[in-house]
MISEMI-508709 format. One record per residue: residue number from 0; y, z, x of N, C-alpha, C in turn; residue in three letters. Coordinates in pm, whole numbers, plus 50000, padded with zeros to 5 digits. Layout:
% residues N
[rec NUM, [Y, Z, X], [Y, Z, X], [Y, Z, X], 'Ala'];
...
//
This chain:
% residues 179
[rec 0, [21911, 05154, 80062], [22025, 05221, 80003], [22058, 05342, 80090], 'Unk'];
[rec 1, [22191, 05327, 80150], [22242, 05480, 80264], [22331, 05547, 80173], 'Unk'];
[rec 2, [22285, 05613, 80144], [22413, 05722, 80074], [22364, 05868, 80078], 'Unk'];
[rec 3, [22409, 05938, 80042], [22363, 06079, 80071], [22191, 06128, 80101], 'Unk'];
[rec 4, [22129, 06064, 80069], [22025, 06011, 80168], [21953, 05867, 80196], 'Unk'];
[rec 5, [21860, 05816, 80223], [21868, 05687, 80220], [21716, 05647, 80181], 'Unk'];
[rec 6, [21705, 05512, 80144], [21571, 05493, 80051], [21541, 05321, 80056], 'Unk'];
[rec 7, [21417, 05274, 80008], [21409, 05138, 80067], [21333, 05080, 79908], 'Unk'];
[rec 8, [21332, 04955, 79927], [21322, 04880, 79814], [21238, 04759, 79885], 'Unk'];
[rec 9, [21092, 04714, 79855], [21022, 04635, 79883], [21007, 04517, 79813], 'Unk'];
[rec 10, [21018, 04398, 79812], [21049, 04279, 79743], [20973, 04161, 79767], 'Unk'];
[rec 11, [20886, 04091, 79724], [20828, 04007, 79739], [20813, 03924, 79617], 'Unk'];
[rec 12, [20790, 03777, 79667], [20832, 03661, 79553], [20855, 03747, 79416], 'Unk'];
[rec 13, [20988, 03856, 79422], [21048, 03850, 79282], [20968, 03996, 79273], 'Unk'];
[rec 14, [20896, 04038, 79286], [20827, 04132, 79241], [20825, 04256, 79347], 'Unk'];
[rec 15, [20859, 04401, 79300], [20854, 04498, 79378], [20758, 04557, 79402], 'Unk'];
[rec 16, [20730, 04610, 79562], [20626, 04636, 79586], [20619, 04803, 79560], 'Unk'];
[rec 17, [20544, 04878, 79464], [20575, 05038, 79471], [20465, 05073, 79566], 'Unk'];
[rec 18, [20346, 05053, 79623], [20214, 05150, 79675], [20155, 05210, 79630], 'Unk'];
[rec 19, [20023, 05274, 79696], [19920, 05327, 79605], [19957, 05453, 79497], 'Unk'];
[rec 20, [20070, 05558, 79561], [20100, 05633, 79507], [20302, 05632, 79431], 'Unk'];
[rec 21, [20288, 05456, 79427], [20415, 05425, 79369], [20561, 05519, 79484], 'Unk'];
[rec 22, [20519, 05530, 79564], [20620, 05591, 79728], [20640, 05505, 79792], 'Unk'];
[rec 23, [20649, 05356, 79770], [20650, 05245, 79891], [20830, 05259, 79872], 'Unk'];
[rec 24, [20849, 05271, 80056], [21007, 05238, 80046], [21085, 05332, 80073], 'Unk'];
[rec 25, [21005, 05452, 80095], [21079, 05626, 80107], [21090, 05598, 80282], 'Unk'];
[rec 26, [21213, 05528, 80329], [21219, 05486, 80474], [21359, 05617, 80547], 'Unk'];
[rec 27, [21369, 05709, 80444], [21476, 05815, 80474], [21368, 05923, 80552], 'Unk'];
[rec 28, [21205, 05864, 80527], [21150, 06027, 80547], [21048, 05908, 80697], 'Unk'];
[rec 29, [21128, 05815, 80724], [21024, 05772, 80850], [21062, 05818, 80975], 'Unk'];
[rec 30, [21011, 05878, 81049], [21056, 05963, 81223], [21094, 05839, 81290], 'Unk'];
[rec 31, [21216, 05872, 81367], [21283, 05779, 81401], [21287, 05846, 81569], 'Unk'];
[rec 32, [21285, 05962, 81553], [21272, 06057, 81701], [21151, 06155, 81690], 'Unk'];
[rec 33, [21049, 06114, 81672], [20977, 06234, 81673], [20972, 06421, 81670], 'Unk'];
[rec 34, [21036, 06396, 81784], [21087, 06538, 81849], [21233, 06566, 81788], 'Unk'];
[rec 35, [21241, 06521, 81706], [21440, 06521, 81675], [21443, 06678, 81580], 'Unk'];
[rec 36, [21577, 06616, 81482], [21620, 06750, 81413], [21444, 06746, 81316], 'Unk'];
[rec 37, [21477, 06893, 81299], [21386, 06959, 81169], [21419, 06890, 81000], 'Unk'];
[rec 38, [21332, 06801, 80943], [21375, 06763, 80788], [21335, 06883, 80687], 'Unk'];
[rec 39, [21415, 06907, 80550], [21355, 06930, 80457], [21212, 06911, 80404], 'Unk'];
[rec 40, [21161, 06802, 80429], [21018, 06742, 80401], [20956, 06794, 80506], 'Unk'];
[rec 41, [20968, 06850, 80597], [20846, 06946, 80697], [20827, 06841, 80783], 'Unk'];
[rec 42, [20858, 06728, 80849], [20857, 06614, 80960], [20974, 06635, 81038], 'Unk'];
[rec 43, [21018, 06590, 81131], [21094, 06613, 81199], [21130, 06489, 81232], 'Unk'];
[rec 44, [21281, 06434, 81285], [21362, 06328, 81310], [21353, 06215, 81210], 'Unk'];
[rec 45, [21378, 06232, 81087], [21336, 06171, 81010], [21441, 06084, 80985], 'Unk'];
[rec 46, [21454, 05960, 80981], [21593, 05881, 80964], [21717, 05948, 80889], 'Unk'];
[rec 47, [21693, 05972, 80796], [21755, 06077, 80708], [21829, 06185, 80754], 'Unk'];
[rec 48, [21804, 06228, 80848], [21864, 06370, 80939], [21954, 06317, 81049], 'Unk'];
[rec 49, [21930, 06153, 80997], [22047, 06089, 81145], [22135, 06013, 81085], 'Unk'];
[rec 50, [22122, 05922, 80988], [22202, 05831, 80981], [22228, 05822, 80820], 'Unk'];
[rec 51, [22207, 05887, 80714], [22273, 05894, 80588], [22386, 05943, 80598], 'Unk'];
[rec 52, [22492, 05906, 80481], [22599, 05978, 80505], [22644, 06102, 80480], 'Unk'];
[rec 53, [22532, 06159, 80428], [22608, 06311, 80425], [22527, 06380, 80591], 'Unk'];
[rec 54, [22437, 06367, 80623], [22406, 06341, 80784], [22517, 06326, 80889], 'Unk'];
[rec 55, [22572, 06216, 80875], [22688, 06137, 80985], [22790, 06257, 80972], 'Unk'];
[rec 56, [22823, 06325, 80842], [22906, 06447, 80855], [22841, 06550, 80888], 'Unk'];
[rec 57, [22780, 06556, 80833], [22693, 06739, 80887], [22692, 06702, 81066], 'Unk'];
[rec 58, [22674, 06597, 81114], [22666, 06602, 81261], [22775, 06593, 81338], 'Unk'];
[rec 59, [22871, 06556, 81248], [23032, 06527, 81306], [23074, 06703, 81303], 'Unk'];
[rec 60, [23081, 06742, 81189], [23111, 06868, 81130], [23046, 06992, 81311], 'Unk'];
[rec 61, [22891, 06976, 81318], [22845, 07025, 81401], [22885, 06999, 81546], 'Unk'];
[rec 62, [22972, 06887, 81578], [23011, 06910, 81674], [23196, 06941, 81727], 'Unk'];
[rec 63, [23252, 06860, 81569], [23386, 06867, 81619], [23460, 07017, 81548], 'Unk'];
[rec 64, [23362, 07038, 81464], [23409, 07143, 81352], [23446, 07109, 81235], 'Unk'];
[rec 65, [23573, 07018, 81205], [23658, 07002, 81095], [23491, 06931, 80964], 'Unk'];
[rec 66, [23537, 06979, 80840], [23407, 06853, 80796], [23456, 06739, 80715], 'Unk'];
[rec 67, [23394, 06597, 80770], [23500, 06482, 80691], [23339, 06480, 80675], 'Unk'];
[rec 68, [23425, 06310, 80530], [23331, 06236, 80487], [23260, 06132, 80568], 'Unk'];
[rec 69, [23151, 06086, 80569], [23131, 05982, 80660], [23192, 05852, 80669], 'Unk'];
[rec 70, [23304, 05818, 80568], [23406, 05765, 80596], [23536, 05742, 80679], 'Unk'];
[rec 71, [23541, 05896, 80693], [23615, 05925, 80762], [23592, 06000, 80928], 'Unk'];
[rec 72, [23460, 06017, 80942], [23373, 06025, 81104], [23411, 05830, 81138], 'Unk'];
[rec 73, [23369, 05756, 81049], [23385, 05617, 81081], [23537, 05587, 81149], 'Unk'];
[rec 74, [23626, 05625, 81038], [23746, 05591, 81097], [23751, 05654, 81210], 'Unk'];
[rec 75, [23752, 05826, 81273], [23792, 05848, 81373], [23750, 05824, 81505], 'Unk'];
[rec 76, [23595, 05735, 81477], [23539, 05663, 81544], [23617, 05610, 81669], 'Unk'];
[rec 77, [23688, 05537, 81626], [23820, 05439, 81732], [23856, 05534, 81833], 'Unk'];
[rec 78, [23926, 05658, 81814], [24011, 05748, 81885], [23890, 05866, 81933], 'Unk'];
[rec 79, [23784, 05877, 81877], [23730, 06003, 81882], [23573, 06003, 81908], 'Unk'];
[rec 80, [23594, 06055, 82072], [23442, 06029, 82104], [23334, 06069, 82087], 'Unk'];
[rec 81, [23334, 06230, 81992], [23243, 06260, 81875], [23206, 06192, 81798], 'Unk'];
[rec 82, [23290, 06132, 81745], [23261, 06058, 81604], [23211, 05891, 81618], 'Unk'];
[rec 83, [23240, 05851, 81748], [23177, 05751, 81792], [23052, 05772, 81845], 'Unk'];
[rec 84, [23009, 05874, 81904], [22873, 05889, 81900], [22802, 05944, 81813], 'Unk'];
[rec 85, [22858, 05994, 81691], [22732, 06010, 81563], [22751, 05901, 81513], 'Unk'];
[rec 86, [22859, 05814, 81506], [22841, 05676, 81417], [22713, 05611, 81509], 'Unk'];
[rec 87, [22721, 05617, 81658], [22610, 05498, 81719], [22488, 05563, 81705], 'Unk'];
[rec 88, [22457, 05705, 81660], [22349, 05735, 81645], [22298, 05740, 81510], 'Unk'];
[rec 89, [22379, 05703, 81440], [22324, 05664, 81306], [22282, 05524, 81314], 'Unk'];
[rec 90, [22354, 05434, 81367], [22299, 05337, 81395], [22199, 05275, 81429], 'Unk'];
[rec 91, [22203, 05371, 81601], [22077, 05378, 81613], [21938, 05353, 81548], 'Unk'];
[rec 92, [21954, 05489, 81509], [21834, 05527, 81398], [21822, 05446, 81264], 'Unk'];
[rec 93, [21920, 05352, 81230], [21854, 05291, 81128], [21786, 05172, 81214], 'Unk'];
[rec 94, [21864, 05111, 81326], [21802, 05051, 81407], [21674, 05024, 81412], 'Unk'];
[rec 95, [21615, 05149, 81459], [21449, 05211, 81477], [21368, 05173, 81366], 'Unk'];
[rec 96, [21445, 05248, 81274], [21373, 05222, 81124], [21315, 05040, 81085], 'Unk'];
[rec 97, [21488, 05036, 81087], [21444, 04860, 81038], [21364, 04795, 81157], 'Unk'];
[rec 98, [21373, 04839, 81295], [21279, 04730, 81334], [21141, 04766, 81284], 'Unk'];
[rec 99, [21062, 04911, 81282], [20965, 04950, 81246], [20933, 04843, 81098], 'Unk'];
[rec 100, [21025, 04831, 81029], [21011, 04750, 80880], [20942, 04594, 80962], 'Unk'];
[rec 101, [21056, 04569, 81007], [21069, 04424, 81053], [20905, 04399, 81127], 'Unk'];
[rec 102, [20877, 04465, 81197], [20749, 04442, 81261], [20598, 04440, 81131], 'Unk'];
[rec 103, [20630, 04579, 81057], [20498, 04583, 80970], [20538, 04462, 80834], 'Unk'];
[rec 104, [20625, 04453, 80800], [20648, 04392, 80682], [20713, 04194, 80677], 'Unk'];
[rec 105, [20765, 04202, 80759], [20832, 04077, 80869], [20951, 04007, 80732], 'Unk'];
[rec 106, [21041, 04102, 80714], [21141, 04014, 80606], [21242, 03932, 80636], 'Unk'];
[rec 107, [21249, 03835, 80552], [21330, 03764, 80554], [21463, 03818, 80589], 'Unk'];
[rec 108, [21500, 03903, 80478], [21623, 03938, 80404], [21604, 04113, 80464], 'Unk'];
[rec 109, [21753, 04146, 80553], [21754, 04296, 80473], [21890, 04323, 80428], 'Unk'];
[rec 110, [21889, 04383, 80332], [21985, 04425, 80254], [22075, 04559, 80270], 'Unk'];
[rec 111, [22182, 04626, 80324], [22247, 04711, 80359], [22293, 04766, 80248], 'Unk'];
[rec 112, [22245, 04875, 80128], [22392, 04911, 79984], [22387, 05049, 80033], 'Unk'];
[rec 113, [22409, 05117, 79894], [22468, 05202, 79910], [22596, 05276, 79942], 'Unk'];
[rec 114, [22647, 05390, 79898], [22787, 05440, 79969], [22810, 05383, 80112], 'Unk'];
[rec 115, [22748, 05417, 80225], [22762, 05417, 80318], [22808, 05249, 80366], 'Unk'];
[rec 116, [22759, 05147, 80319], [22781, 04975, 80306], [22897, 04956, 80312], 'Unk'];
[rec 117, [22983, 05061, 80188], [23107, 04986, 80210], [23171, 05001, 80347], 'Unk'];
[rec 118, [23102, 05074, 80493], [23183, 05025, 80575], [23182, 04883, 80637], 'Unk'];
[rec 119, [23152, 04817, 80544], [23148, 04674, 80574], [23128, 04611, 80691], 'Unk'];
[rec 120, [23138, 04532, 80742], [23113, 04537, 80920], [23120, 04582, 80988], 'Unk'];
[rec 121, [23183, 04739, 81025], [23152, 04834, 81086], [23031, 04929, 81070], 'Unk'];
[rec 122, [22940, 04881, 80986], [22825, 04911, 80955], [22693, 04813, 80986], 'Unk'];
[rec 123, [22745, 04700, 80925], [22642, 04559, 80934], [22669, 04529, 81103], 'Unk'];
[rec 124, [22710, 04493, 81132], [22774, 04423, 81275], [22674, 04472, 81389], 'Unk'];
[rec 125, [22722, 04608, 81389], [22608, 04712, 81481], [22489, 04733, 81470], 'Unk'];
[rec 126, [22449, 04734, 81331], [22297, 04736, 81285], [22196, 04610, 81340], 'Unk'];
[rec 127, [22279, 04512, 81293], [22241, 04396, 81332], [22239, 04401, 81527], 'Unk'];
[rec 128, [22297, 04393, 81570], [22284, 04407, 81727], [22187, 04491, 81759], 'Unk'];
[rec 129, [22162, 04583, 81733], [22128, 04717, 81794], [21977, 04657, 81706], 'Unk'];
[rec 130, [21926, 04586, 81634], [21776, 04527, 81571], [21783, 04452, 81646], 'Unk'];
[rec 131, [21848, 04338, 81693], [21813, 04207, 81741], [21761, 04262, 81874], 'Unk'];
[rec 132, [21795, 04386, 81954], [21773, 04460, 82058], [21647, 04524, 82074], 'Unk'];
[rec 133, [21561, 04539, 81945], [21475, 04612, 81936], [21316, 04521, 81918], 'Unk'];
[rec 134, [21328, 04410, 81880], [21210, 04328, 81898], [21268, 04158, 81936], 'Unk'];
[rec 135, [21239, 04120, 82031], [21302, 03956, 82065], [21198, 03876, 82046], 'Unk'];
[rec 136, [21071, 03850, 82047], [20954, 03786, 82008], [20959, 03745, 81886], 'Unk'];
[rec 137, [20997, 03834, 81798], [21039, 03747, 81666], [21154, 03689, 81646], 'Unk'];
[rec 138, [21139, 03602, 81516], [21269, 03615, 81466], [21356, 03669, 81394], 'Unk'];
[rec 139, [21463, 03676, 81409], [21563, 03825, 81328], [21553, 03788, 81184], 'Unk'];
[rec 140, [21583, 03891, 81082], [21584, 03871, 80959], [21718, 03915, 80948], 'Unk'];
[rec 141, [21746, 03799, 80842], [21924, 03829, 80849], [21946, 03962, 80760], 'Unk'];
[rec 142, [22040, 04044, 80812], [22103, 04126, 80753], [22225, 04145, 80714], 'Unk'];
[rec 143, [22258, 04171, 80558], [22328, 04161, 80490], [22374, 04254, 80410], 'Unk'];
[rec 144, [22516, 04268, 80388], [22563, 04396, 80287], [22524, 04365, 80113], 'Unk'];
[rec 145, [22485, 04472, 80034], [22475, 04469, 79919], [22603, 04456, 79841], 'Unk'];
[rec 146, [22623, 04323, 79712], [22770, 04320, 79648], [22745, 04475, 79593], 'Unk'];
[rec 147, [22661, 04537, 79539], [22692, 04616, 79463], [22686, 04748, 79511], 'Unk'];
[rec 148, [22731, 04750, 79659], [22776, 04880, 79758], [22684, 05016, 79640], 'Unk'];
[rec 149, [22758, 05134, 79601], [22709, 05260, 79620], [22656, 05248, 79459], 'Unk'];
[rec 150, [22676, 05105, 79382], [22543, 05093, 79246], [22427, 05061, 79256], 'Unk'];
[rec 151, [22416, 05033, 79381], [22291, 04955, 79428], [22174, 05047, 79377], 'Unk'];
[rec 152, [22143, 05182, 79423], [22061, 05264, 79368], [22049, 05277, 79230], 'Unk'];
[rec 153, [22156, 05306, 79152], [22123, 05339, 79005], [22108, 05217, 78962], 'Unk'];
[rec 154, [22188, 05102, 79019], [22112, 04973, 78900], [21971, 04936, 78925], 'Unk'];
[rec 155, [21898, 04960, 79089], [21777, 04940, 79115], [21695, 05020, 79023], 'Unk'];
[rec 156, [21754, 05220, 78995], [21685, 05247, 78915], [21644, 05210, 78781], 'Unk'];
[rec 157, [21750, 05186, 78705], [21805, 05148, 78602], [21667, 04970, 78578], 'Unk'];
[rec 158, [21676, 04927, 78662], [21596, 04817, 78649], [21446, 04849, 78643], 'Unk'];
[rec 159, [21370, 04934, 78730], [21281, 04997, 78726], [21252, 05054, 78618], 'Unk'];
[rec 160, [21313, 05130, 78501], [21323, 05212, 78383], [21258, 05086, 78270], 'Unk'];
[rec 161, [21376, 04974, 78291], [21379, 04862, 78224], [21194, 04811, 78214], 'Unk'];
[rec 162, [21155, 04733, 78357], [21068, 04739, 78362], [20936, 04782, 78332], 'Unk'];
[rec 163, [20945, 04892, 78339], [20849, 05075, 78307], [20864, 04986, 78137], 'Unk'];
[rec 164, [20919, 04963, 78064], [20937, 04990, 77944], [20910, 04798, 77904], 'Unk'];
[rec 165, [20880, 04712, 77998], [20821, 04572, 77964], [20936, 04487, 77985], 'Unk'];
[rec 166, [21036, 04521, 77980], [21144, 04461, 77962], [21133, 04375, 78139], 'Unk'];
[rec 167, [21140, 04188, 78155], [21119, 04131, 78322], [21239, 04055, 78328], 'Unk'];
[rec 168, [21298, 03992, 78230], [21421, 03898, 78295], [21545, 03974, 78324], 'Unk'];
[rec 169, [21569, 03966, 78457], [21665, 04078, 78503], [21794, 03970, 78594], 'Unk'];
[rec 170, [21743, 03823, 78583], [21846, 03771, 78652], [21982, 03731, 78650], 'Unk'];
[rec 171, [21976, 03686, 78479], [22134, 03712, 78448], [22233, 03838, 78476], 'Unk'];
[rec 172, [22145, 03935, 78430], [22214, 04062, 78422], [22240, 04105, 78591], 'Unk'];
[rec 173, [22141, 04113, 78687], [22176, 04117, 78834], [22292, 04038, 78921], 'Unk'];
[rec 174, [22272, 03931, 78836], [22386, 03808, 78898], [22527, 03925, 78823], 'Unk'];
[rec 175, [22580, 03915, 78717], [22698, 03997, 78654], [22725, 04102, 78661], 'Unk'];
[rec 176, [22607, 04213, 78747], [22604, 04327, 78795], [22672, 04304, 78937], 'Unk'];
[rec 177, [22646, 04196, 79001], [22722, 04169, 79140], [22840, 04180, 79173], 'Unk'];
[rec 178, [22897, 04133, 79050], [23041, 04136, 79015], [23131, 04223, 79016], 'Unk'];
//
């Protein structure tokens, strides 16, 4: 999920994976540059500081001045060679991330939601290239946009709550949530 910061969701036959300390999936706080910007969380280059969307502005903002949404760094993308290079370095960096996933975890499926998704193939398109670039020994795991763009988080939470509380058949309701 990319939206004002970004966060990961582990999935296996049907069942989510949380970790020992229920933190599996916090892929906003994985170093993507070591040496990069300074995070909130006391790590440094942390995906999160590159490629979420309130990120893609704070870095547009920092270089061109004006401050847009990361919607709108996207659009000026085309014409504007600031904004085309924080879009490819967001890219980048999720790049990094997901191959780091792709190598320890080896998924099938990855899933793109969040705000940031709805740039629809100007989001997926590049991601996808810029992974297939990053490990060739395997095989790629297809990547794909979430139907439920910037609900993706609260219904994931929302399902989790469910869960927490016993409640498991979630497939009707996910299928009509797609919608």
């Amino acid at each position: 999920v990319i939206g004002p910061g970004i966060a990961g969701v582990i999935t296996s036959a049907g069942r989510h994976g949380s970790g020992a300390r229920r933190l599996a999936g916090e892929l906003g706080h994985m170093a993507v540059w070591p040496d990069g910007e300074a995070c909130p969380c006391g790590q440094r280059g942390c995906l999160e500081r590159y490629a979420s969307a309130a990120s893609i502005s704070r870095r547009y903002a920092e270089r061109a001045g004006p401050a847009v949404d990361a919607a709108e760094v996207l659009a000026r993308a085309v014409h504007d060679r600031l904004a085309a290079a924080v879009w490819a370095e967001a890219v980048e960096a999720l790049a990094i991330a997901l191959a780091s996933c792709r190598m320890l975890l080896d998924p099938a499926l990855i899933i793109l939601g969040g705000g940031l998704s709805a740039a629809g193939a100007a989001l997926c398109e590049p991601v996808r290239a810029a992974l297939a670039t990053r490990v060739r020994w395997r095989e790629m795991p297809a990547v794909e946009l979430s139907p439920l763009g910037s609900r993706a988080g609260l219904l994931g939470s929302a399902i989790l709550a469910w869960q927490a509380a016993g409640v498991s058949e979630f497939d009707a309701w996910t299928r009509k949530a797609a919608r």
